[in-house]
C-alpha positions in Angstrom: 71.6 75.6 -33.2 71.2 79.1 -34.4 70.8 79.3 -38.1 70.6 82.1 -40.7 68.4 82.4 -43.7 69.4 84.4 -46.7 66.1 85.1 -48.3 62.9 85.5 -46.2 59.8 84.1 -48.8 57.8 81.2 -48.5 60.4 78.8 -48.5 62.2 80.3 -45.8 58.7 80.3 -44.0 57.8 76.8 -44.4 61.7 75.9 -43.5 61.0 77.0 -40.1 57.5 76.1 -39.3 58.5 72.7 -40.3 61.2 73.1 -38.0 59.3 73.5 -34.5 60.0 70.6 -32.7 63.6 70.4 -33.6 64.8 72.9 -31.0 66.5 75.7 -33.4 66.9 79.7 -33.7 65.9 81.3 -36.7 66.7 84.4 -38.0 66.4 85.9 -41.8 67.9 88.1 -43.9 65.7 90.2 -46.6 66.3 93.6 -48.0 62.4 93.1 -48.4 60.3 94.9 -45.7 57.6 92.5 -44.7 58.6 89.0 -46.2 56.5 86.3 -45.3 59.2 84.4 -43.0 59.6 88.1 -40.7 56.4 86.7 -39.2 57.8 83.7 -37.1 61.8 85.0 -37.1 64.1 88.0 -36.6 64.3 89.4 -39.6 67.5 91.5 -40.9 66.4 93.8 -43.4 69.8 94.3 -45.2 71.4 93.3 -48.6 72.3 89.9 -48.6 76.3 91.0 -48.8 76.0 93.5 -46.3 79.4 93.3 -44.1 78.3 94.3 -40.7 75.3 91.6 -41.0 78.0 88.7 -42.4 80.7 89.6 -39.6 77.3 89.1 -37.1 76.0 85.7 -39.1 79.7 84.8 -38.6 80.0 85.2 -34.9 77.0 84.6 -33.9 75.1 81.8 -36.2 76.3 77.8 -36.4 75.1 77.1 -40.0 73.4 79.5 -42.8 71.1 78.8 -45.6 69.2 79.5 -48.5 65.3 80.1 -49.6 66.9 81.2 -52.9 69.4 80.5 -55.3 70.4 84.1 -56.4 72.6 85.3 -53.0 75.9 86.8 -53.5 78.6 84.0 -53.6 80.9 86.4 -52.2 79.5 86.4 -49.1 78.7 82.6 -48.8 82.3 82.5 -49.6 83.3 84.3 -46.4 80.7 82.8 -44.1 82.0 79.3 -45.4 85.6 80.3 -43.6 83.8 80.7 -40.3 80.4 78.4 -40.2 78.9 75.8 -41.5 76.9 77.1 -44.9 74.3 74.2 -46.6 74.1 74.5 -49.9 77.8 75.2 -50.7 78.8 78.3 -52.5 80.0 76.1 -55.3 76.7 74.5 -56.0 75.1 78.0 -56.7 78.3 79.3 -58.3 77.4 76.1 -61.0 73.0 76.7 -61.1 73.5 80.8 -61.7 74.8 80.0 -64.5 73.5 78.4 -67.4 76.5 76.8 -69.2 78.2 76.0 -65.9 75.3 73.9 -65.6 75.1 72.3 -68.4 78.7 71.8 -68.5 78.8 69.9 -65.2 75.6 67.8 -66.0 77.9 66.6 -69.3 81.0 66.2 -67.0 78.7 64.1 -65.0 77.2 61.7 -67.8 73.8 63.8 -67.0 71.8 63.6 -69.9 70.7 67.3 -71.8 69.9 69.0 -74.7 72.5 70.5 -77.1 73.2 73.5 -75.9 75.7 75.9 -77.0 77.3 79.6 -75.4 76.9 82.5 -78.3 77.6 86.2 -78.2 75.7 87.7 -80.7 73.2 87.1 -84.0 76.0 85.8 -85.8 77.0 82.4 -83.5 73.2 82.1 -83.9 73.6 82.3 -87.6 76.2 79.5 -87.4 74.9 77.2 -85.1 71.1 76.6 -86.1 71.2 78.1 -90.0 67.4 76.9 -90.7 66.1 75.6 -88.0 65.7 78.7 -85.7 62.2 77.6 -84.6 63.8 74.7 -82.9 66.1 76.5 -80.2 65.8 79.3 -77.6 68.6 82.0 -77.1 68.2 82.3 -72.9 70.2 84.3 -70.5 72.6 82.2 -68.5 72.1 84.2 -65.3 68.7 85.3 -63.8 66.1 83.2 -65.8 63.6 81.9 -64.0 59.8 81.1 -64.3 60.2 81.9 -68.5 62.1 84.9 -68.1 64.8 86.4 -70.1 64.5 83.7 -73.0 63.2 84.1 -76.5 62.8 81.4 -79.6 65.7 81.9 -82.1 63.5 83.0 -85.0 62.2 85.9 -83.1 63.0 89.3 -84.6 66.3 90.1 -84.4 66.0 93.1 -82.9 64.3 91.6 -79.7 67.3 88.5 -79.6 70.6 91.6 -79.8 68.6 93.3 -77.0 68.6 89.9 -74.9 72.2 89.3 -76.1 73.5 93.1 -75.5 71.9 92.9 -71.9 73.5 89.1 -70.8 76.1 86.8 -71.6 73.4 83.7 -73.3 73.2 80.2 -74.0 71.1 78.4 -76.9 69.3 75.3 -76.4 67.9 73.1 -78.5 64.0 72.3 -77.8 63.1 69.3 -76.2 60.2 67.8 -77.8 58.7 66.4 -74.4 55.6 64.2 -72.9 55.9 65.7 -69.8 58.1 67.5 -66.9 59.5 66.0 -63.4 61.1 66.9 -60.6 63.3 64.8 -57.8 63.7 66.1 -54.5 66.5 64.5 -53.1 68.3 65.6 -49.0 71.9 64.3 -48.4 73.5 65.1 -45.1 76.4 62.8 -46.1 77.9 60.4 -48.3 76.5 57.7 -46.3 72.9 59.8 -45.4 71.0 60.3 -49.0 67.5 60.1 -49.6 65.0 60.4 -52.3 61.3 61.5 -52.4 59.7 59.7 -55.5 59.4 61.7 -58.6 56.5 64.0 -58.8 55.1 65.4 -62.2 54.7 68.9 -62.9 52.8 71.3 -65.1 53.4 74.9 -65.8 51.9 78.2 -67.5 53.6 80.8 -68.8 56.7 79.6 -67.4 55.1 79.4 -63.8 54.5 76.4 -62.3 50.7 75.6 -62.0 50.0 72.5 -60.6 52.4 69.4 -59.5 50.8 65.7 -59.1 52.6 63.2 -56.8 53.6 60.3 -57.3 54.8 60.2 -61.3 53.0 57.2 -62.8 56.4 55.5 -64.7 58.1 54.5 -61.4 60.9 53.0 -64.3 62.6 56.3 -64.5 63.6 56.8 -60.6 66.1 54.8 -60.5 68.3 56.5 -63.2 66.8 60.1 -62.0 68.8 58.7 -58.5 72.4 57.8 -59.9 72.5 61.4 -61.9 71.2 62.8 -58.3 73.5 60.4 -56.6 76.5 62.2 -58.8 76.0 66.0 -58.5 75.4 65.1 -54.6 78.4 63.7 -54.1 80.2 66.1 -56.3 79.4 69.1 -54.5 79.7 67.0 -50.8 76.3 68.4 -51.0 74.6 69.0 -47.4 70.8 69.8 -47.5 68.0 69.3 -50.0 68.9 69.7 -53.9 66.0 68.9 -56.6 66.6 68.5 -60.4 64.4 69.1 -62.7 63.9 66.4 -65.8 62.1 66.7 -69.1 60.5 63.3 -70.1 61.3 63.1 -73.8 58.9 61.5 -76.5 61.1 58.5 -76.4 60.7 58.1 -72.7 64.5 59.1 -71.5 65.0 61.6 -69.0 66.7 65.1 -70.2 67.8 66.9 -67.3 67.0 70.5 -67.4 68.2 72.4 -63.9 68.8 72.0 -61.0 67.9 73.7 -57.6 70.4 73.8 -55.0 67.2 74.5 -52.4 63.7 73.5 -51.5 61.2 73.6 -54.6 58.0 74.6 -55.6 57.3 70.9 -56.6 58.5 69.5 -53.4 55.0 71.3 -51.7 52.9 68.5 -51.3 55.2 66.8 -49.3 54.0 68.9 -46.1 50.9 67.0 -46.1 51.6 63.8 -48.3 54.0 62.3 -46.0 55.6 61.7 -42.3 58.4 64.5 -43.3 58.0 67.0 -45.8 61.1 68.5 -48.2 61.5 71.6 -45.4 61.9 69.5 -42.3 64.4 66.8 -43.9 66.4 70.2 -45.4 66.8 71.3 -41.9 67.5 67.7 -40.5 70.5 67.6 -43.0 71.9 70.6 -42.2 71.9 69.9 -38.6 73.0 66.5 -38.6 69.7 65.0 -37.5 68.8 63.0 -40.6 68.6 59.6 -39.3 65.3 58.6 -40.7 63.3 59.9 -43.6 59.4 60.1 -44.9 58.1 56.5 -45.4 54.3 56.6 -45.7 53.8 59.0 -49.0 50.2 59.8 -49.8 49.0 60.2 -54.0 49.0 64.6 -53.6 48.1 67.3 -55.8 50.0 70.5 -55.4 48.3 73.7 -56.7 50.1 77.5 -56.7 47.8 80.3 -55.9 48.7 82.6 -58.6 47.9 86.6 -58.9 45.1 86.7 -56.6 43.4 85.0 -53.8 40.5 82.5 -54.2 37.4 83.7 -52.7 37.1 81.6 -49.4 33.3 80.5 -49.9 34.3 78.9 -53.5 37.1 77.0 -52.1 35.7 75.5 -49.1 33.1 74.1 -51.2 35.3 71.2 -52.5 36.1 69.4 -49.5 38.6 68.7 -47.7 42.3 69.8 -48.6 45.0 72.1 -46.6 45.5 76.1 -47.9 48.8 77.6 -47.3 49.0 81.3 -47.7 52.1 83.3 -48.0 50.5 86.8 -47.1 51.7 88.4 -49.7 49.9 91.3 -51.7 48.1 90.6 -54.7 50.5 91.3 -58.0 50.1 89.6 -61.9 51.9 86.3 -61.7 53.1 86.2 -58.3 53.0 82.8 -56.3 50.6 84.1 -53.1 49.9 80.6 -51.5 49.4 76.9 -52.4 46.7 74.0 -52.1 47.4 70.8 -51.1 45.0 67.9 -51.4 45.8 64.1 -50.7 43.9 61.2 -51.3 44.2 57.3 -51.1 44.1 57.1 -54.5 45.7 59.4 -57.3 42.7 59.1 -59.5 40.3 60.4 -56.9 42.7 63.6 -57.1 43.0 64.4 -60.8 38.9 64.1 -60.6 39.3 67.1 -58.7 41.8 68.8 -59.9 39.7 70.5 -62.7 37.3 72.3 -60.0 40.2 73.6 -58.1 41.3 74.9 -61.1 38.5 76.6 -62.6 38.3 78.6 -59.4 42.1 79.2 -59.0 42.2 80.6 -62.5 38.8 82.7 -62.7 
């Protein structure tokens, strides 16, 4: 099959490396001028809603996808009248949006946070009255990685500039023990899988480091049936992954969801017999018969900013570098590390060293 790409990152990337041995084209689309997936596909350096390149994907492609959740649903819309497109447009019409989101989780007896839509200082005002500290005003479109969201007892001139700029949501804090993620592929009602949860930690919005598997096993199961819901809702085709606070009580508190491969899904390249980008591409295909059934104890780590001088690294044994070939730049995600072991212990005894290096 021939299949389109809208983005051409990492994800993109590792879709199609993962993808060798199943016998399909590749080609991406990135208004980007060297994106790391142009490397090992033809790459169509065009906006993503540019008509001449959706009357080609149209014509010419059996199925498109996504490395990102931010494409124009316009033109997913109009692909979805000719070919096959995986994730739905509906499914990103709900994540772009904040309250859509949060709305549907509800709809879906998904667990949250109190969240509220405002429209200036004054809903703030009425909603939280004392307790400012306790909430964040956040955009509902275009927030990622800690972007575009601010506590509710910052100044007010900083919160009318977020508020003038984007339509916002408030949510209250979630006082948390820690943050997971399920990875989950459907390919149809009767095809669904799940990768067990994996634990994540992040800094300054970004995640840093993810740790495979999550020690309280207890808490798959009900991560599953609010999976099991929004799958089936959407008649979802491909990989999804939800992301889940772990409240001080121990319930899970969903927080987003990721109509795509994730970050946090990483490790599984290494950590077991098929990895989040290879079951994704199974799914969309119809060649998900059998899923990953030897997972390895992992630890994920994003190479963040700059890269890690070689000679440093390879001094800590042995563990599998992935590099995106990006440039250099504050912040940005340039590569990851993964190392597996027998045992998770053995992995979080390393997982300082790695660390000291990554981040100096």
């Amino acid at each position: 099959m021939k299949i389109a790409i809208f983005g051409a990152g990492q994800l993109a990337m590792m879709m199609i490396e993962a993808s060798s041995d199943l016998g399909h084209e590749f080609i991406v689309i990135d208004p980007a001028s060297r994106p790391p997936a142009s490397e090992i596909a033809k790459h169509y350096m065009v906006g993503y809603n540019d008509e001449e390149i959706l009357k080609f994907v149209a014509s010419e492609c059996d199925i498109a996808t996504i490395d990102f959740e931010n494409v124009d649903i316009g033109a997913l819309k109009y692909l979805e009248n000719h070919i096959k497109v995986s994730p739905p447009s509906n499914a990103l019409k709900i994540c772009q949006d904040r309250l859509y989101e949060k709305e549907l989780f509800t709809e879906l007896g998904i667990n949250v946070t109190e969240y509220h839509s405002v429209d200036n200082i004054n809903d703030i005002e009425d909603i939280v009255f004392d307790d400012k500290s306790d909430y964040l005003l956040k955009s509902r479109r275009f927030g990622y990685d800690g972007k575009n969201q601010l506590k509710c007892d910052e100044e007010k001139e900083l919160l009318n500039n977020l508020l003038t700029k984007n339509d916002c949501i408030i949510e209250r804090i979630v006082d948390f023990k820690t943050e997971v993620s399920l990875i989950c592929v459907r390919q149809d009602e009767d095809t669904i899988f799940f990768y067990p949860l994996v634990e994540n930690f992040h800094k300054n919005g970004i995640l840093r480091y993810s740790t495979f598997p999550y020690s309280n096993t207890s808490l798959q199961g009900i991560a599953e049936e609010y999976a099991t819901n929004l799958l089936n809702y959407f008649n979802y085709v491909g990989v999804l992954v939800i992301e889940f606070f772990v409240s001080n009580d121990g319930s899970l508190i969903a927080n987003e969801m990721a109509p795509r491969v994730h970050n946090s899904g990483h490790w599984s390249i290494e950590g077991c017999s098929m990895s989040q980008f290879e079951s994704h591409i199974r799914a969309i295909t119809g060649q998900l018969s059998t899923f990953a059934d030897d997972f390895k104890p992992s630890i994920m780590m994003n190479i963040l900013s700059k890269y890690p001088e070689p000679e440093k690294i390879s001094e800590l044994g042995e563990h599998y570098m992935h590099s995106y070939n990006k440039e250099e730049r504050d912040l940005r995600k340039l590569g990851h590390i993964t190392k597996v072991a027998d045992q998770k212990e053995e992995l979080l005894k390393d997982l300082k060293r790695y660390l000291d290096i990554l981040d100096n």
